[in-house]
BAFI-3210 file (N, C-alpha, C; in Angstrom, 3 decimals, decimal comma, padded with zeros to 6 digits):
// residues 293
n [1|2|3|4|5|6|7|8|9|10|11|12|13|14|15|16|17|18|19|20|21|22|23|24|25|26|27|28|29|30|31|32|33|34|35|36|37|38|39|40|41|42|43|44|45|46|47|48|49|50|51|52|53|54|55|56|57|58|59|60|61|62|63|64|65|66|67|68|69|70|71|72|73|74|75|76|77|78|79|80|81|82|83|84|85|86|87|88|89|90|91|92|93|94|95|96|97|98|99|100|101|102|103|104|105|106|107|108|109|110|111|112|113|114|115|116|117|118|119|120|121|122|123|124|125|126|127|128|129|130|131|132|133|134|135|136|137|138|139|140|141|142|143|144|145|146|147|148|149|150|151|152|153|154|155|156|157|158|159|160|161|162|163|164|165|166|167|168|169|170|171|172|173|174|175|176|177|178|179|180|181|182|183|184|185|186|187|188|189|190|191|192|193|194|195|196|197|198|199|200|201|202|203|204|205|206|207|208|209|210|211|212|213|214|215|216|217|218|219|220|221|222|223|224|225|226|227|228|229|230|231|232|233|234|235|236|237|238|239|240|241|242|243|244|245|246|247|248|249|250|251|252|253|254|255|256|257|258|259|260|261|262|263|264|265|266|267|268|269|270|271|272|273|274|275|276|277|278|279|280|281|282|283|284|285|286|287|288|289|290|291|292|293]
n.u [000,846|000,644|002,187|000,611|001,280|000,049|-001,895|-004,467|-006,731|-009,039|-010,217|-011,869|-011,760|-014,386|-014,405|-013,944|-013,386|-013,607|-014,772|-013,270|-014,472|-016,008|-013,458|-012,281|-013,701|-014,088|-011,195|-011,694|-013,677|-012,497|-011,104|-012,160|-012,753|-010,663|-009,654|-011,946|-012,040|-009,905|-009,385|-012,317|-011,526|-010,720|-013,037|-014,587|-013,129|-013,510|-010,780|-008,307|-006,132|-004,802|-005,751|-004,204|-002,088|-001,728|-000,985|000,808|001,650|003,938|004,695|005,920|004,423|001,299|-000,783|-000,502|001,181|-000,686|-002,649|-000,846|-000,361|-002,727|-003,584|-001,484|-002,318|-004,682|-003,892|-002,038|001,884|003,200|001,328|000,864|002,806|004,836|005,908|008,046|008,531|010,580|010,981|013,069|012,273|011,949|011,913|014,810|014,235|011,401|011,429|012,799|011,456|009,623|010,935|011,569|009,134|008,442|010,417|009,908|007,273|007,777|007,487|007,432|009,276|009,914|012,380|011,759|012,786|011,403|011,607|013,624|011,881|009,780|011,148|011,395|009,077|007,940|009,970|009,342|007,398|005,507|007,050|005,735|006,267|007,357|006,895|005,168|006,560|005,289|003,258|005,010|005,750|003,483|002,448|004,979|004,616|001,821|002,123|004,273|003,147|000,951|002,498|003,736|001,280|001,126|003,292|002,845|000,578|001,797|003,344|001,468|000,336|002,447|002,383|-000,196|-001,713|-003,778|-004,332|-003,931|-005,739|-004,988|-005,804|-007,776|-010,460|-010,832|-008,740|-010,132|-012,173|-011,611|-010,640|-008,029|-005,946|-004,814|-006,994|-006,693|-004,160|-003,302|-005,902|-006,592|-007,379|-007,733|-009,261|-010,506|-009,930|-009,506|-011,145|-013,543|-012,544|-012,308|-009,408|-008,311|-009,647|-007,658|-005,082|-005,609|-006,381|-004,756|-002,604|-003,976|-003,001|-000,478|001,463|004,057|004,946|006,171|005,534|003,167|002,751|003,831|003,360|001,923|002,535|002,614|005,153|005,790|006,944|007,340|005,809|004,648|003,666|000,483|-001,454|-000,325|-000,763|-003,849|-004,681|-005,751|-005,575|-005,811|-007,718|-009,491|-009,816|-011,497|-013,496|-015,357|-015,554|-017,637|-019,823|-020,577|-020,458|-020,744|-022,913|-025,319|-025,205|-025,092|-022,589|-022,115|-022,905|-021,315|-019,053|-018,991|-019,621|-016,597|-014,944|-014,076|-012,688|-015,983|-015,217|-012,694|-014,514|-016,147|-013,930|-013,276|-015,538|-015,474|-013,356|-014,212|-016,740|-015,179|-013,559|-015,519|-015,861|-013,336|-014,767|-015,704|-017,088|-015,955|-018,144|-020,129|-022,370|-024,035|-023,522|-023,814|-022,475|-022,633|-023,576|-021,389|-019,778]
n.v [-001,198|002,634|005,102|007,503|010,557|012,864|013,548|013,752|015,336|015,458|018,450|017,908|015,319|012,713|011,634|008,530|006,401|003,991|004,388|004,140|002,091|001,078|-000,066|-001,977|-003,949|-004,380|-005,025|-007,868|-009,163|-009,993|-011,633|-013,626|-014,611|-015,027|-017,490|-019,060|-019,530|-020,690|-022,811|-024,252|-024,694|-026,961|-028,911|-027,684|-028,416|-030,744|-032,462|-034,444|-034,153|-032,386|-028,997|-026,019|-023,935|-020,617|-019,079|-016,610|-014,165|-011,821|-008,564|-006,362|-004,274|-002,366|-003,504|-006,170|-006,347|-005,895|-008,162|-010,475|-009,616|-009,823|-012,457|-014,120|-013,031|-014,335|-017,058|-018,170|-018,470|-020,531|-021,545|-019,133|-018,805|-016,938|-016,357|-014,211|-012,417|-010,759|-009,134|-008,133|-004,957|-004,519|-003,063|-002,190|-001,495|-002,184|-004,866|-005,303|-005,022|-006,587|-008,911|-008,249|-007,786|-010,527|-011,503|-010,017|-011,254|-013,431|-015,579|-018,325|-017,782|-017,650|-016,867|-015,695|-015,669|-014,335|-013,087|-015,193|-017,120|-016,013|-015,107|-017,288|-018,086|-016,472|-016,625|-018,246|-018,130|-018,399|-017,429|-014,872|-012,610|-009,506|-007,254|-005,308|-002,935|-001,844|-004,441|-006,103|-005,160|-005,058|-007,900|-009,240|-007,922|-008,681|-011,289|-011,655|-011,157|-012,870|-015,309|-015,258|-015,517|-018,341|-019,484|-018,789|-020,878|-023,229|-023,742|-023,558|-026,028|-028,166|-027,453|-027,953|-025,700|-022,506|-020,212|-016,632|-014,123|-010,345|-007,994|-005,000|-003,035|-000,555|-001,253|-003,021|-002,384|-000,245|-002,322|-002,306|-004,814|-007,936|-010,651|-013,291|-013,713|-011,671|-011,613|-014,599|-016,748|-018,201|-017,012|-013,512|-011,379|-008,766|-007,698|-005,985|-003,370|000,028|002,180|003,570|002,786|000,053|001,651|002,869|000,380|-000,795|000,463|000,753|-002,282|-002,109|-001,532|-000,812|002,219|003,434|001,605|002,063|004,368|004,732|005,123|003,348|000,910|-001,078|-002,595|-003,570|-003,542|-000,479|000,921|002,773|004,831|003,444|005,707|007,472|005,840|005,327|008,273|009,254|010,716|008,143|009,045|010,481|009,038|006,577|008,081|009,072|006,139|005,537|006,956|007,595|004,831|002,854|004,177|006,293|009,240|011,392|011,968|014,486|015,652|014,726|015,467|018,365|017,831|016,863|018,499|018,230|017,812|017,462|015,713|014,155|012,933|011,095|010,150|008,113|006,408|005,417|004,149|001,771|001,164|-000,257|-002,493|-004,041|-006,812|-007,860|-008,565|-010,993|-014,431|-016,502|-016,605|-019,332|-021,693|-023,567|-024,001|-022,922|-021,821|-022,329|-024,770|-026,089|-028,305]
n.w [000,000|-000,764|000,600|002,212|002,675|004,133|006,590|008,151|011,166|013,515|014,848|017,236|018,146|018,795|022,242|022,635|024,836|027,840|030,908|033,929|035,566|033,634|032,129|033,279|033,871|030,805|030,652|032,027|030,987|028,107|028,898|029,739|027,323|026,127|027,697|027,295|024,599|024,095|025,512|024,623|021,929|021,353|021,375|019,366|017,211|017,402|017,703|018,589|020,240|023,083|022,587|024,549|024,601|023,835|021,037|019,707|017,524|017,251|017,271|018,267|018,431|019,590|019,337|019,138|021,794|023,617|023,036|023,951|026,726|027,909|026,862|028,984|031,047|031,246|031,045|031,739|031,869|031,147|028,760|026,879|023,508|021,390|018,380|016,923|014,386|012,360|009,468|006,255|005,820|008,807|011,672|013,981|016,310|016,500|016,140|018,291|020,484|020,542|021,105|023,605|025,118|025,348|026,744|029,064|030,074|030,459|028,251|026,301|023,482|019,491|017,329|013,695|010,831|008,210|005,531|003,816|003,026|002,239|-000,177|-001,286|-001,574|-003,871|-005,894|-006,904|-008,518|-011,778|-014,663|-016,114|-017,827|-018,411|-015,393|-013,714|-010,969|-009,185|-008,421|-008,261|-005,698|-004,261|-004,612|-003,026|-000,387|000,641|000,294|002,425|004,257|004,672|004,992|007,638|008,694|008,270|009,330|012,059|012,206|011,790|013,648|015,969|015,120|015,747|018,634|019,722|019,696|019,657|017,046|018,102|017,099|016,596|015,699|015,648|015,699|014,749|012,470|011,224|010,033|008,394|006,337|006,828|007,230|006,282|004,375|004,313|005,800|008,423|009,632|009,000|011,955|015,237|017,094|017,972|020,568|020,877|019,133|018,764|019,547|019,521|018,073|020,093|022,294|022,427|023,213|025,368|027,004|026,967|028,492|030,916|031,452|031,776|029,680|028,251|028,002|025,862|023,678|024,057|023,289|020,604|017,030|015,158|012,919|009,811|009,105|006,375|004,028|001,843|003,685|005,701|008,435|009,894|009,931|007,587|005,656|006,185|006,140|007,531|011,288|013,947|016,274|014,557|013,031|014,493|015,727|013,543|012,649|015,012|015,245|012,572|011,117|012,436|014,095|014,386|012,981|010,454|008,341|007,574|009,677|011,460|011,035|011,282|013,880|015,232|013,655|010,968|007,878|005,620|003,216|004,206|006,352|004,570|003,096|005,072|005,252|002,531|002,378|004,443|002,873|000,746|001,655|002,748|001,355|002,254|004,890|004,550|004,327|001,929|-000,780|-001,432|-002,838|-001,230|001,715|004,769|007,096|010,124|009,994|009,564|011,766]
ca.u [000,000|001,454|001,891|-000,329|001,771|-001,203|-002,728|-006,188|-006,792|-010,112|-010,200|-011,921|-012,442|-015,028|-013,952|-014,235|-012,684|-013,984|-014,518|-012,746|-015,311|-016,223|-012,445|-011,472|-014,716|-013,442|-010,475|-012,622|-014,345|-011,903|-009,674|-012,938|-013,306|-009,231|-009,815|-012,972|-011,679|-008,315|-010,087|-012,695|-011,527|-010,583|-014,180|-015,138|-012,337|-012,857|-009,458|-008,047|-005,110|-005,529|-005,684|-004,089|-001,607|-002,613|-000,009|000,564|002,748|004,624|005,576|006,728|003,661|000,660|-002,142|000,242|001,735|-001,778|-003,151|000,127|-000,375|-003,804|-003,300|-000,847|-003,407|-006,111|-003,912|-000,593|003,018|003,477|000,350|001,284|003,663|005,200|006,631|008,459|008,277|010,801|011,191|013,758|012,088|010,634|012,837|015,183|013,223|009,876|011,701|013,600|010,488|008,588|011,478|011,304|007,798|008,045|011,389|009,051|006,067|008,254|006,855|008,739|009,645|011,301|012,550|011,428|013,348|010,278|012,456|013,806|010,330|009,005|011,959|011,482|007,499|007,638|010,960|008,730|005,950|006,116|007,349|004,565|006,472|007,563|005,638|005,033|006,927|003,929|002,285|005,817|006,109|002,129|002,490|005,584|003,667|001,163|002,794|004,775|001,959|000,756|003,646|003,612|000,326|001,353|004,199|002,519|-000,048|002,606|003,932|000,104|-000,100|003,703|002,262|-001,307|-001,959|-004,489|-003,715|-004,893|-005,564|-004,148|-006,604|-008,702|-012,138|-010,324|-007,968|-011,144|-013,625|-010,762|-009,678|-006,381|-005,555|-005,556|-008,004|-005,755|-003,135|-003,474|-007,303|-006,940|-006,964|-008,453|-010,261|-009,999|-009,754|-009,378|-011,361|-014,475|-011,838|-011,352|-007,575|-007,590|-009,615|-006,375|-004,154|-006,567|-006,518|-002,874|-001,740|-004,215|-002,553|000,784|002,151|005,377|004,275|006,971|005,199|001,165|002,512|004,409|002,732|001,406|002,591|002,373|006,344|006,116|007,590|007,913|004,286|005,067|002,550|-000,880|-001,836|000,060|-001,572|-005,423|-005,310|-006,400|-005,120|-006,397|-008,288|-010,279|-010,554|-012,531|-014,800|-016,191|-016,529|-018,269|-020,692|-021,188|-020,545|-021,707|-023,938|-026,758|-025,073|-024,850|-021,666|-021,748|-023,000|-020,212|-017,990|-019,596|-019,164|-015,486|-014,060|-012,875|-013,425|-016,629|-014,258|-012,251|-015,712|-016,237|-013,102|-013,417|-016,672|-015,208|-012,603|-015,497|-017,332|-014,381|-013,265|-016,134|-015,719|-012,411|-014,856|-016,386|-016,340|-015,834|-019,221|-020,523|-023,900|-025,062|-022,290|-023,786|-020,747|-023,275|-023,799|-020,092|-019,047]
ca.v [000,000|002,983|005,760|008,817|011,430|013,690|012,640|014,647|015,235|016,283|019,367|017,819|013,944|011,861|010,386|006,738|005,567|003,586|004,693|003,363|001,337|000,096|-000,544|-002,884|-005,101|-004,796|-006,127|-009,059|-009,639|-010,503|-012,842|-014,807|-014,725|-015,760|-018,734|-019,493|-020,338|-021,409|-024,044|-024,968|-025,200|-028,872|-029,623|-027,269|-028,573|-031,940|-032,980|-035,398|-033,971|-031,154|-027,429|-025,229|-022,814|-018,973|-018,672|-014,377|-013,536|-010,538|-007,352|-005,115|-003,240|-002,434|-004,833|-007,627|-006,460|-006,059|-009,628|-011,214|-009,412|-010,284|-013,501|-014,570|-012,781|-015,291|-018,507|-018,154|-017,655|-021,621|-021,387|-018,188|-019,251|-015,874|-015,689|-013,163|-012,869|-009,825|-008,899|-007,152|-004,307|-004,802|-001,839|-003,289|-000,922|-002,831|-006,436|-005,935|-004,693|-007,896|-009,693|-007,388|-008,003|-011,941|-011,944|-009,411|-011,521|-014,957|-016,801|-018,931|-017,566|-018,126|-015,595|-016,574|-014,631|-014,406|-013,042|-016,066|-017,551|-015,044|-015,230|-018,899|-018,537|-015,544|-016,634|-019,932|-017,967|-018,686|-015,825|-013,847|-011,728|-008,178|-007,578|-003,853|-002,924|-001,669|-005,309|-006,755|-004,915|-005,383|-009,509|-009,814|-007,375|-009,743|-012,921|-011,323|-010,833|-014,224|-016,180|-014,743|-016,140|-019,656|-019,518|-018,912|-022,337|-024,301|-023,441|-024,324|-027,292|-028,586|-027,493|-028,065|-024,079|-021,873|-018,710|-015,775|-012,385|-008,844|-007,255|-003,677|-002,934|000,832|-001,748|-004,076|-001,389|000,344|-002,944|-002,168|-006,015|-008,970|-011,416|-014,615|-013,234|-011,707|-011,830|-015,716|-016,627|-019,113|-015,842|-012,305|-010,981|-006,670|-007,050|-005,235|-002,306|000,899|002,066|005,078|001,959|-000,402|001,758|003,158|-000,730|-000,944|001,329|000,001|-003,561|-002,016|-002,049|-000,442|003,551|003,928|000,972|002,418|005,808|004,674|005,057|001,817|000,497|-002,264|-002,892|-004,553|-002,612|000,596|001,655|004,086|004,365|002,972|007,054|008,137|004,732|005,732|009,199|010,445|009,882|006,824|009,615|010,787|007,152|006,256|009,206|008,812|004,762|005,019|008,314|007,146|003,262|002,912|004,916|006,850|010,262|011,730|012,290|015,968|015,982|014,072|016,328|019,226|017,292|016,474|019,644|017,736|018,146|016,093|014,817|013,454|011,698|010,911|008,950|006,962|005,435|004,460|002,658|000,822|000,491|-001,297|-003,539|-005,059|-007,954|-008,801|-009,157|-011,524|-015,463|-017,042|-017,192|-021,162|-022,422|-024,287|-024,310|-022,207|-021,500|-022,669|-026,052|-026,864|-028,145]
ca.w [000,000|-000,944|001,789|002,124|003,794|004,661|008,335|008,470|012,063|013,957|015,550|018,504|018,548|019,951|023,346|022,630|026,190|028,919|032,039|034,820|035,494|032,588|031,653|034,630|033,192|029,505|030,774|032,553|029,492|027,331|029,661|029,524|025,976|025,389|028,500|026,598|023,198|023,888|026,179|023,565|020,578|021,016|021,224|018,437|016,111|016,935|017,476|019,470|021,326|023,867|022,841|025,652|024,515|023,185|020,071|019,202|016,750|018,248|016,149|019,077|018,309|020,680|019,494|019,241|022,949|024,685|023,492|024,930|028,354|028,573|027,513|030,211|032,337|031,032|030,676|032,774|030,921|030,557|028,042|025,994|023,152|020,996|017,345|016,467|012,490|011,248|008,075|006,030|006,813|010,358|012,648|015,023|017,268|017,052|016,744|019,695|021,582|020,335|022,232|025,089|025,703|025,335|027,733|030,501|030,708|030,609|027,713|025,421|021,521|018,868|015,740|012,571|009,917|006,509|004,330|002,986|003,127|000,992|-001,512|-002,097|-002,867|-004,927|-006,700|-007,509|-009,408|-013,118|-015,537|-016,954|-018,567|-017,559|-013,998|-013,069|-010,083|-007,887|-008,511|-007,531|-004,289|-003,597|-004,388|-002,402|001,147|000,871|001,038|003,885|005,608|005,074|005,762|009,099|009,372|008,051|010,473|013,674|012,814|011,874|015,258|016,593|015,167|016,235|020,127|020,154|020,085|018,972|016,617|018,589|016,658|017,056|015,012|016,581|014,865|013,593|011,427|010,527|009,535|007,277|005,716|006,821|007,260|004,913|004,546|004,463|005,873|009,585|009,815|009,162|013,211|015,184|018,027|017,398|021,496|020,778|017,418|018,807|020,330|018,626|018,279|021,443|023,406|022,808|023,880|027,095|027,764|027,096|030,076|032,168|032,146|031,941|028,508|028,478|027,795|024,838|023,044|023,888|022,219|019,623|015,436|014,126|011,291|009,780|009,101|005,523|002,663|002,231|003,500|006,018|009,660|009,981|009,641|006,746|004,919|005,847|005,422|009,110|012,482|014,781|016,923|014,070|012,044|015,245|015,374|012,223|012,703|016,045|014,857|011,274|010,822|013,595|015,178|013,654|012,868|009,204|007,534|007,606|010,927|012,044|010,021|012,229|015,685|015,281|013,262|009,793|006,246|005,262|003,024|005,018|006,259|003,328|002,373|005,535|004,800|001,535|002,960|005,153|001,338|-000,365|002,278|003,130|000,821|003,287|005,982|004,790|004,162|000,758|-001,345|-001,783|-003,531|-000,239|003,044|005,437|008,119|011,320|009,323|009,514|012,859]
c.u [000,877|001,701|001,165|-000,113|001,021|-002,093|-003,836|-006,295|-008,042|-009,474|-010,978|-012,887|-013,097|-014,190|-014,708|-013,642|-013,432|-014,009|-014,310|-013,466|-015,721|-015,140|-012,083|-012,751|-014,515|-012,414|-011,056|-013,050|-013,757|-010,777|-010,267|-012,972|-011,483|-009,658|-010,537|-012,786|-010,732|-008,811|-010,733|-012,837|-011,258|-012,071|-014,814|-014,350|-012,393|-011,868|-009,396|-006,491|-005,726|-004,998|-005,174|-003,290|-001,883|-001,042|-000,339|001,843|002,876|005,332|006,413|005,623|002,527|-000,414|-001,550|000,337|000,708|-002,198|-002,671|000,115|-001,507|-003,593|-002,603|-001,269|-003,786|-005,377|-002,752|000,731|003,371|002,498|000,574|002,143|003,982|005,990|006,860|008,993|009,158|010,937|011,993|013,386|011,995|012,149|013,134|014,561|012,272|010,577|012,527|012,353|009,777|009,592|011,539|009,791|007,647|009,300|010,144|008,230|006,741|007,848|008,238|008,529|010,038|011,221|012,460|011,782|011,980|010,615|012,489|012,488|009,911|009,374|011,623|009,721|007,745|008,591|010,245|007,884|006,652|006,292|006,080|004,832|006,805|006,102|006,072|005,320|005,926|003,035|003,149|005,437|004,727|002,279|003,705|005,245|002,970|001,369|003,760|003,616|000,995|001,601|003,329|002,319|000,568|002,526|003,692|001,408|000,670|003,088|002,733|-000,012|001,038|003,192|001,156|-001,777|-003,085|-003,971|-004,390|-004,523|-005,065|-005,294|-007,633|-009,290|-011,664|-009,688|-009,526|-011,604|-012,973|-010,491|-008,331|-005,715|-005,656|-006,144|-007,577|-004,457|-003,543|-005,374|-007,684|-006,300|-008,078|-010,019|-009,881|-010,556|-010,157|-010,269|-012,554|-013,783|-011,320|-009,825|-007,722|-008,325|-008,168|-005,329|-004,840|-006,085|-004,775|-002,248|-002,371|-003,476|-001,108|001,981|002,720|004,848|005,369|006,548|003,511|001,650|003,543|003,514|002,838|001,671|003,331|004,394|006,405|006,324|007,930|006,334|003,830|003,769|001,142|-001,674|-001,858|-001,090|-003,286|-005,641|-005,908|-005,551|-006,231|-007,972|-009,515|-011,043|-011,795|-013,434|-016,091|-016,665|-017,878|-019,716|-021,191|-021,301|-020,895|-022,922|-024,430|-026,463|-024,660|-023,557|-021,351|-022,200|-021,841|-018,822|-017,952|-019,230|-017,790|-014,556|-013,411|-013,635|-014,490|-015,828|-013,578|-013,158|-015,925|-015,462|-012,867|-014,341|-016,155|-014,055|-013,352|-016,058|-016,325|-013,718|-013,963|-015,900|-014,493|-013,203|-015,699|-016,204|-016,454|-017,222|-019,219|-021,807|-024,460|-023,928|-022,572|-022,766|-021,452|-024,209|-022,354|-019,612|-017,636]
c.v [001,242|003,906|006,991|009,665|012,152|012,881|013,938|014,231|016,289|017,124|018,639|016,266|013,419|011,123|009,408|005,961|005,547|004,541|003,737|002,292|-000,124|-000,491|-001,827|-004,209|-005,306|-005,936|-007,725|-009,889|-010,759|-011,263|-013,713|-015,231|-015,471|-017,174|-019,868|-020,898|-020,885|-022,799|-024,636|-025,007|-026,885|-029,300|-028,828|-027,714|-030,116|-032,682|-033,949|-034,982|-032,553|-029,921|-026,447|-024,150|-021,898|-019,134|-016,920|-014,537|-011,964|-009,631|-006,449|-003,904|-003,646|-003,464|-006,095|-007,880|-006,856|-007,346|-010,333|-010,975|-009,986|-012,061|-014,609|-014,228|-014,416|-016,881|-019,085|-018,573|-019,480|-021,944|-020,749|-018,604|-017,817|-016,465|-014,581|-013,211|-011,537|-010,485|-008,304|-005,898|-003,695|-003,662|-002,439|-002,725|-002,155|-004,205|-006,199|-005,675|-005,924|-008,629|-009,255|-008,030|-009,706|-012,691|-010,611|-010,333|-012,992|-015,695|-017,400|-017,990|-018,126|-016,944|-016,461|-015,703|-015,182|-014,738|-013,901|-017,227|-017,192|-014,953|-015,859|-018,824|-017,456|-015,301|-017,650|-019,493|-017,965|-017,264|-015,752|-012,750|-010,471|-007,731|-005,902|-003,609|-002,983|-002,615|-006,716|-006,804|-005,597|-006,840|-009,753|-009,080|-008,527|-011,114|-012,595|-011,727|-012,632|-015,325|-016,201|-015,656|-017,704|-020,128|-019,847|-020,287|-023,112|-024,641|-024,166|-025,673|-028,092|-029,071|-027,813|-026,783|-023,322|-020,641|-017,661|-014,336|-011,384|-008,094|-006,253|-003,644|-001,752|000,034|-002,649|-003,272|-000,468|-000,323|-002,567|-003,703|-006,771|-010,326|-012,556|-014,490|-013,008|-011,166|-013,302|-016,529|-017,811|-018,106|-014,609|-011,686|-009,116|-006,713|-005,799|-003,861|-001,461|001,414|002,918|003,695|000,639|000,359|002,173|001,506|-000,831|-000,284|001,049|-001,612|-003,676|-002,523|-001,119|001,241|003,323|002,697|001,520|003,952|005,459|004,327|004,107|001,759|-000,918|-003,267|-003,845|-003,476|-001,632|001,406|003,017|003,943|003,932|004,343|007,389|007,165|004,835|007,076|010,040|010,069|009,207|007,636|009,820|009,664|007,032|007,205|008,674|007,150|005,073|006,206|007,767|005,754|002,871|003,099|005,476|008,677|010,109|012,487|013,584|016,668|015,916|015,370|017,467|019,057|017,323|017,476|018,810|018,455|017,217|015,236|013,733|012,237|010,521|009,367|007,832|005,979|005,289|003,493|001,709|000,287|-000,621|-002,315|-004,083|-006,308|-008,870|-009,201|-010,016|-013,243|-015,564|-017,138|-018,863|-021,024|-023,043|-024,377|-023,478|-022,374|-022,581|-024,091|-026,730|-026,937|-029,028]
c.w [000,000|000,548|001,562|003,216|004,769|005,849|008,707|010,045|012,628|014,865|017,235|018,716|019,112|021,159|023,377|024,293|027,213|029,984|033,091|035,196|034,603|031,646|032,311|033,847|032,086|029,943|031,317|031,263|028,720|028,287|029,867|028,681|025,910|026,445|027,567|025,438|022,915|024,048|024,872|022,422|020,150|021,136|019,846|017,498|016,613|016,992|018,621|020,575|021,859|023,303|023,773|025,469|023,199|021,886|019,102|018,185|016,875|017,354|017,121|018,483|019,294|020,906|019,581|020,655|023,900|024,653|024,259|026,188|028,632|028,510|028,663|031,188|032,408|031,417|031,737|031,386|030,225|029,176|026,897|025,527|022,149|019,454|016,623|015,323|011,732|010,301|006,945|006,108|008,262|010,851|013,560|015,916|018,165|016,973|018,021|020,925|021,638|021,201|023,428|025,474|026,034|026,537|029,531|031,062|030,963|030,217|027,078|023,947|021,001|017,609|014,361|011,564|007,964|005,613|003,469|002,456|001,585|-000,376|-002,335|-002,845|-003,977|-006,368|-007,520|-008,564|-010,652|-013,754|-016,187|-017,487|-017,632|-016,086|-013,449|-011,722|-008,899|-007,567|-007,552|-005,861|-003,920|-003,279|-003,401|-000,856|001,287|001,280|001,861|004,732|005,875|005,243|007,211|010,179|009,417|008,929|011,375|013,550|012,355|013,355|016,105|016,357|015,755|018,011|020,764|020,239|019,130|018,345|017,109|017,604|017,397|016,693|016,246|015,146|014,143|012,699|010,414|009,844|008,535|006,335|005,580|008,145|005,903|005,052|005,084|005,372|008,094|010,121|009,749|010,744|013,325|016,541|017,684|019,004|022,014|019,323|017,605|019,579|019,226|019,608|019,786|022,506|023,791|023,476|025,692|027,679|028,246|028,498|031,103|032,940|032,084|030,917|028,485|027,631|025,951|023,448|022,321|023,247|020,918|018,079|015,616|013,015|010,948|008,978|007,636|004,182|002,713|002,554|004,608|007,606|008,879|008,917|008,278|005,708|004,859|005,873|006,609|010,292|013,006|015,028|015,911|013,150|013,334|015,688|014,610|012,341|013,502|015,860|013,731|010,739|011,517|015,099|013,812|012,739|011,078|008,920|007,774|009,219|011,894|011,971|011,245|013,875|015,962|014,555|012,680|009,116|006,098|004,509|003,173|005,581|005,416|002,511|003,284|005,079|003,387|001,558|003,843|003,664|001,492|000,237|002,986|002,578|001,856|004,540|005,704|004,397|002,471|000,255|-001,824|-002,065|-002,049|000,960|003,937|006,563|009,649|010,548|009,731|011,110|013,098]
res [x|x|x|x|x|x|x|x|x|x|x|x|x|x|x|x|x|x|x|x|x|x|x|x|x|x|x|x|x|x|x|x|x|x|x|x|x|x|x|x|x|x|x|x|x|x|x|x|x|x|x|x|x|x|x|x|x|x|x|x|x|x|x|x|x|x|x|x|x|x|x|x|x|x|x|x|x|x|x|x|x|x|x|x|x|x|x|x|x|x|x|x|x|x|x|x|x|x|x|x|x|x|x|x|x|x|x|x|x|x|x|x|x|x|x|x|x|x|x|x|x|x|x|x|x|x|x|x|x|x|x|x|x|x|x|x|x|x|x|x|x|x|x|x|x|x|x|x|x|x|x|x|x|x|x|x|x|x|x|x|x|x|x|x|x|x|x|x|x|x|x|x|x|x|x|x|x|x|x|x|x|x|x|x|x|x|x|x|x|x|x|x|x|x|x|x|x|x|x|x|x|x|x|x|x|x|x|x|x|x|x|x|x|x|x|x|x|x|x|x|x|x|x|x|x|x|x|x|x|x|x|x|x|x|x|x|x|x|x|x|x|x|x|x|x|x|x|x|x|x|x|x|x|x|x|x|x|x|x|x|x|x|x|x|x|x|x|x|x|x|x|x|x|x|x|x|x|x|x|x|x|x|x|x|x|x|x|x|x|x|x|x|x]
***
């Protein structure tokens, strides 16, 4: 994706954040919901050996960091298993933080260098002739990004482990993920959390401050923060979801409440348009999803 220097920023954002209250029970929530599904997925999958450890794949970024704390809340540190997936890109910054965070809480890791991963499939594809750079870079992000994913359940299946998501509802509702890629999980923990509630949660359960303020981005090419890539900051992406995608308010109202350009409105909800199709499953003639157990 390319980058989009320009970061549109509301003049005076919705406060999306808990109150104390109702944070300390978020956290509750979801340490049921990881227990939950770690626990039963061996009866929902059927399998025959036991299910018990949470498997994160660890960027040294905040949604990665918070699942891993909570989970070792939810499961205890023998449970939580960590891969850490740079990339020739990835900033020794954020990989050394991904090992920081997985040597704090005392799980096990391991480093899984892509790269060469990525080489070998994309060196494999057949010639088709001259291949337009911007189609290069795009096909070889992508199969970064899903490696990563094919990594961490190889790893699951090796330990008996479930793949737990990273994913926040500001990345879902943008399509700023990929379908196959790190949206293919076995729970998604923070998915119903916009971005200013991850980090709110984040400092409540004591995620290292220089991690909960540090830009998001997604470390695979040359694509630059989360921000620059959609075109607003976090603060104002979740405005506009929680007012207009979801809630009842009109576009220009919104516009009005939060001090942007409608515009700006505007081009969120068309990033909500055009990535709906990622949220959704595969079309079939007859397979309803709650048929297949």
């Amino acid at each position: 994706m390319a980058s989009n220097q320009t970061v549109r920023t509301a003049d005076e954002p919705l406060d999306v954040r808990f109150t104390e209250a109702e944070l300390e029970a978020e956290r509750e929530r979801i340490l049921s919901f990881i227990e939950e599904h770690v626990n039963r997925d061996e009866e929902r999958m059927s399998v025959t050996r036991e299910l018990d450890t949470a498997v994160v794949g660890l960027s040294g970024g905040i949604d990665s960091t918070l699942v891993a704390y909570l989970a070792v809340e939810a499961l205890g540190t023998e449970n939580v298993y960590g891969v850490v997936m740079p990339s020739e890109v990835s900033s020794d910054e954020t990989m050394s933080d991904a090992e920081r965070v997985a040597d704090d809480l005392g799980i096990d890791y391991d480093v899984v260098e892509i790269g060469p991963i990525v080489d070998a499939i994309t060196d494999a594809l057949p010639d088709h002739g001259e291949t337009d750079d911007r189609i290069g870079r795009f096909q070889r992000d992508i199969t970064a990004v899903r490696t990563r994913t094919l990594v961490e359940y190889l790893n699951g299946m090796e330990m008996g482990g479930v793949v737990v998501g990273t994913s926040n509802r500001s990345e879902w509702l943008t399509g700023h993920f990929d379908k196959y890629g790190d949206a293919a999980v076995d729970c998604q923990p923070i998915l119903h959390l916009y971005k200013r509630q991850v980090r709110q949660l984040s400092a409540h359960v004591g995620v290292p401050d220089r991690i909960v303020e540090r830009k998001a981005s997604p470390e695979i090419g040359a694509a630059g923060t989360d921000e620059e890539n959609l075109g607003a900051s976090y603060d104002t992406i979740d405005s506009v979801l929680a007012l207009t995608i979801d809630g009842p308010v009109s576009p220009g109202r919104t516009a009005e409440l939060v001090g942007i350009e409608e515009e700006t409105v505007e081009s969120i909800i068309t990033l909500y348009e055009q990535s709906e199709i990622e949220r959704r499953f595969a079309p079939a003639l007859d397979a309803p999803v709650d048929r297949v157990r």
